[in-house]
Backbone as a ProteinNet text record, in pm:
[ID]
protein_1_A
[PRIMARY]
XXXXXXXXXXXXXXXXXXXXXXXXXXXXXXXXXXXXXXXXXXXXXXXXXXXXXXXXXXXXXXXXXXXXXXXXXXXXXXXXXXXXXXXXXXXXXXXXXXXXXXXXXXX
[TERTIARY]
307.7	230.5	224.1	205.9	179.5	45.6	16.2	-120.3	-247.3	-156.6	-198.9	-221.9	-186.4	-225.5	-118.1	-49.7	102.5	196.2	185.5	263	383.4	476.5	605.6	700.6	598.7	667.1	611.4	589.2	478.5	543.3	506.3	596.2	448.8	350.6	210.3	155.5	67.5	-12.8	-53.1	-45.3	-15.6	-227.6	-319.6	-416.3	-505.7	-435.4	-463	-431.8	-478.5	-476.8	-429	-270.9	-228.8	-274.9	-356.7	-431.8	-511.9	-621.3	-709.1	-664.7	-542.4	-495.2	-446.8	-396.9	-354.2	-472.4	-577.3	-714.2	-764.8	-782.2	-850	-724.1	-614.2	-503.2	-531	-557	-538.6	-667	-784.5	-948.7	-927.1	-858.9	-818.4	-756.4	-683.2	-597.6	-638.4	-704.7	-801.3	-941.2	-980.4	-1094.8	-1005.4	-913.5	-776.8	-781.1	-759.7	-713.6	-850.2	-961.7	-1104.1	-1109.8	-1105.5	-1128.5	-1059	-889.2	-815.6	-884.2	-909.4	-933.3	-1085.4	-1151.9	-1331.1	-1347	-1235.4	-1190.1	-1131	-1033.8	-855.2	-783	-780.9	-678.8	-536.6	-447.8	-299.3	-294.7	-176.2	-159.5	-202.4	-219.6	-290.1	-155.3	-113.4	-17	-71.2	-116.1	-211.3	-328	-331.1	-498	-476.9	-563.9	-575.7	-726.2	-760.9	-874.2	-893	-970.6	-988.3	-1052.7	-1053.6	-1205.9	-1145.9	-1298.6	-1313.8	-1182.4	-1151	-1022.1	-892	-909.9	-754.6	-730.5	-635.3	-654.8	-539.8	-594.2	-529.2	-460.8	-331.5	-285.4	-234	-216.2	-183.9	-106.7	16.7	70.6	146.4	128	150.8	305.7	395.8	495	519.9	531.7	566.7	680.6	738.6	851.3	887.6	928.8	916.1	763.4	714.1	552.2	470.5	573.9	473.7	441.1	320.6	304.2	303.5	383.4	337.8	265.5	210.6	92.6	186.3	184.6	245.1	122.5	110.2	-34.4	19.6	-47.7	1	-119.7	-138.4	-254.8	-203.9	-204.6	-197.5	-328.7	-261.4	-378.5	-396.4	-507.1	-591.1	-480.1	-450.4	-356.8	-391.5	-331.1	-381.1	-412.4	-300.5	-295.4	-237.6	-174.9	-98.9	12.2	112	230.4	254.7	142.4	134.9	111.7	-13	-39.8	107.4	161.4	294.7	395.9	409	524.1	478.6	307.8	294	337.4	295.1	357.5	487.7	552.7	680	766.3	701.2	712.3	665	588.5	550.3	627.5	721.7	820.6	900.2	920.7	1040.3	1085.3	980	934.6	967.4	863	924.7	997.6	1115.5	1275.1	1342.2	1322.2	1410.9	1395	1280.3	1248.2	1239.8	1239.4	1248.2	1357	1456.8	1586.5	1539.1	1523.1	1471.1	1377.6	1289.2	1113.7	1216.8	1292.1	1338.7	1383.3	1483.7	1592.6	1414.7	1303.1	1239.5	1141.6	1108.6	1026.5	1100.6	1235.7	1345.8	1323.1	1250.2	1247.8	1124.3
237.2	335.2	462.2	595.9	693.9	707.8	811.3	817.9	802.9	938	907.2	841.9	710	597.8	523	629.3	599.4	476.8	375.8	231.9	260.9	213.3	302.4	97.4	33.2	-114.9	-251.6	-321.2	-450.2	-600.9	-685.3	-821.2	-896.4	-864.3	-914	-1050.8	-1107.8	-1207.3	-1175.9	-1238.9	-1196.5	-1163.8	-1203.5	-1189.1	-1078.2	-1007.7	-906.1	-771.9	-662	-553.7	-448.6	-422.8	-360.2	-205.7	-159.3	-26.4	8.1	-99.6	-137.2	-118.4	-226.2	-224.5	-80.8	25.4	150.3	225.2	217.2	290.5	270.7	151.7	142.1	164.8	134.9	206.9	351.2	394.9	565.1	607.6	525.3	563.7	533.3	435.2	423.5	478.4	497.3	649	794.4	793.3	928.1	932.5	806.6	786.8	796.9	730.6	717.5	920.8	942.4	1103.2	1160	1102.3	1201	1180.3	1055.9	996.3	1051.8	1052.7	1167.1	1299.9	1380.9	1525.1	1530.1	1485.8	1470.6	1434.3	1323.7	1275.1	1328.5	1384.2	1448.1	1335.4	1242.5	1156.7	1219	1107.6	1113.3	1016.8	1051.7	1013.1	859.3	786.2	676.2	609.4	470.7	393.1	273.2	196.3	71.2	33.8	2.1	-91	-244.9	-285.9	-463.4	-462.8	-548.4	-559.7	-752.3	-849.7	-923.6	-1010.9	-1067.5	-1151.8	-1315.5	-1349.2	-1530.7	-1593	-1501	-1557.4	-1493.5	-1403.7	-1281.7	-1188.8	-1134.5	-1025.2	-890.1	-774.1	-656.7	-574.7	-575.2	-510.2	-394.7	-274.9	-125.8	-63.3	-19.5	60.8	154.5	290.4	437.1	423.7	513.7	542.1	678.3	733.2	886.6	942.2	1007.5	1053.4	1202.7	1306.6	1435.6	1448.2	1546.2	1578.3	1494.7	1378.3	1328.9	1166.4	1108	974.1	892.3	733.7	657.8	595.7	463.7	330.8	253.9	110.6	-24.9	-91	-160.9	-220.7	-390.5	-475.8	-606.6	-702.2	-799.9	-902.4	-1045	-1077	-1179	-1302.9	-1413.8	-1525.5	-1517.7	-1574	-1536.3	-1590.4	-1527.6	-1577.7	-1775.7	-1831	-1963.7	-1990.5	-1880	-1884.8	-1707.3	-1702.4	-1602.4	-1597.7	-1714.9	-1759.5	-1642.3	-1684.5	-1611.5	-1473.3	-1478	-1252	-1218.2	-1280.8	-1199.5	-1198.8	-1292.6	-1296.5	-1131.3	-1162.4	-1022.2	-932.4	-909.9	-729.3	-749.1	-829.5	-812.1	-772.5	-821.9	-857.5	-702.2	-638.8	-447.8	-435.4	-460.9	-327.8	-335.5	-441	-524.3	-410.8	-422.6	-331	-175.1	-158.8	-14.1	65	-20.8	7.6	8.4	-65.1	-113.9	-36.8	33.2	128.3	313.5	279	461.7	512.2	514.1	510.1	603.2	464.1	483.3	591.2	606.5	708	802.7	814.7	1003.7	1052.7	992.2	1034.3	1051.3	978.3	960.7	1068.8	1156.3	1237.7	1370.7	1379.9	1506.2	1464.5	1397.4	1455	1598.1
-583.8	-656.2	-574.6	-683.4	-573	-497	-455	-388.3	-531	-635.8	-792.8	-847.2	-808.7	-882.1	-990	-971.8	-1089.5	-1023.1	-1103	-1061.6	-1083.1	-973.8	-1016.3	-1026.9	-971.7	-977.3	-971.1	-1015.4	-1021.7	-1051.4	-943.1	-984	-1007.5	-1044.8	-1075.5	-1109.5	-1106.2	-1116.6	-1296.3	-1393.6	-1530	-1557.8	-1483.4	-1470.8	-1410.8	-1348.8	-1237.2	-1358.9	-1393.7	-1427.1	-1308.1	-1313.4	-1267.7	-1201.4	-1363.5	-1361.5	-1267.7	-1265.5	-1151.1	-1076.3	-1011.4	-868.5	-864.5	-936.1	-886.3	-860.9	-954.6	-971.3	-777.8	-726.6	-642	-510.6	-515.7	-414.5	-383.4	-471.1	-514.1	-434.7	-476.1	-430.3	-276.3	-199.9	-70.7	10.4	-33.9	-32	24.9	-84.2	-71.7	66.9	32.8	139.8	284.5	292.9	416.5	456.5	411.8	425.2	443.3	350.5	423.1	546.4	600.5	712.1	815.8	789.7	890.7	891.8	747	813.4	900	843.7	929.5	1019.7	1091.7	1240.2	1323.5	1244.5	1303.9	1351.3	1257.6	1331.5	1249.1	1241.9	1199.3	1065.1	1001.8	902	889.1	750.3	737.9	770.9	801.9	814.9	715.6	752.4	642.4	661.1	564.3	561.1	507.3	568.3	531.7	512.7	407.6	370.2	334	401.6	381.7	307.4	217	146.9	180.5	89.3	148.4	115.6	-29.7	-131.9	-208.9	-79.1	-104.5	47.7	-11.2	127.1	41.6	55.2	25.1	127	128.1	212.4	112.6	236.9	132.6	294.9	225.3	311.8	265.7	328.3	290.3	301.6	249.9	246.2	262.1	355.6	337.1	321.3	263.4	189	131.4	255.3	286.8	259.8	135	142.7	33.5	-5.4	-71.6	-84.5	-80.9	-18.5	-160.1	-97.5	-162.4	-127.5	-237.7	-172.6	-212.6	-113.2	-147.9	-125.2	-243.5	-235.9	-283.8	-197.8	-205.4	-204.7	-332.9	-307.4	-283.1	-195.4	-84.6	-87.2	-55.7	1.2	93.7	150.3	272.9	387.9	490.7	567.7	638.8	623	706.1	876.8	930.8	1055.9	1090.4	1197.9	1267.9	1195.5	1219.2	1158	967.5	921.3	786.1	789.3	888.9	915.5	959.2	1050.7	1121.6	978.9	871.6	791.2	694.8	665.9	570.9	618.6	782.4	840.4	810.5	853.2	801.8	728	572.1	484.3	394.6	455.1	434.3	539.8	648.5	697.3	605	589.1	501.8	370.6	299.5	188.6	194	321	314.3	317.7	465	529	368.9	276.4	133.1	30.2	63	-87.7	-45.8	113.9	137.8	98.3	72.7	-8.2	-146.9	-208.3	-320.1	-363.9	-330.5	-302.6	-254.5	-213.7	-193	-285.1	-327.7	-462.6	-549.5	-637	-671.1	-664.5	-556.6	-500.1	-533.9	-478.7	-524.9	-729.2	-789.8	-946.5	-943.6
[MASK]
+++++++++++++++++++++++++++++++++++++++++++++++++++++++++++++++++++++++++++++++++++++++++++++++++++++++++++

């Protein structure tokens, strides 16, 4: 999705409202970037967000001046073994689709 909220791709859970998941990427997003300018830190890289019975991972894509979100809902990791496969599993993602997101960004 973009920062906008615009889903550009979804292999989804047929239960999950996609919209949502862009609605609240987008609101993270945004909070991500207040947080850099009011701090001065550097651009957002990801966020992981945990619950009892999911876990949200979101990672930025930057792509000349304009960002995407990869937003991923995940089961709660079991161990290490599983956290290490997700990071992965978002480089994985990103190395595969920055390609893509440029040609995409040059519309």
């Amino acid at each position: 999705m973009t920062t906008e909220g615009l889903v550009l791709a979804s292999a989804r859970n047929p239960s999950i409202n996609e919209k949502v998941i862009a609605a609240m990427g987008s609101l993270l997003a945004e909070a991500a970037e207040k947080v850099k300018v009011e701090i001065n830190l550097s651009d957002m890289v990801s966020v992981k967000i945990l619950y009892k019975d999911g876990l949200l991972l979101c990672r930025q894509i930057p792509v000349n001046k304009t960002f995407f979100l990869l937003a991923v809902l995940a089961n709660v990791p079991a161990g290490n073994e599983l956290e290490k496969y997700n990071d992965d599993l978002l480089k994985w993602a990103v190395a595969n689709s920055t390609r893509l997101l440029e040609d995409l960004a040059m519309l």
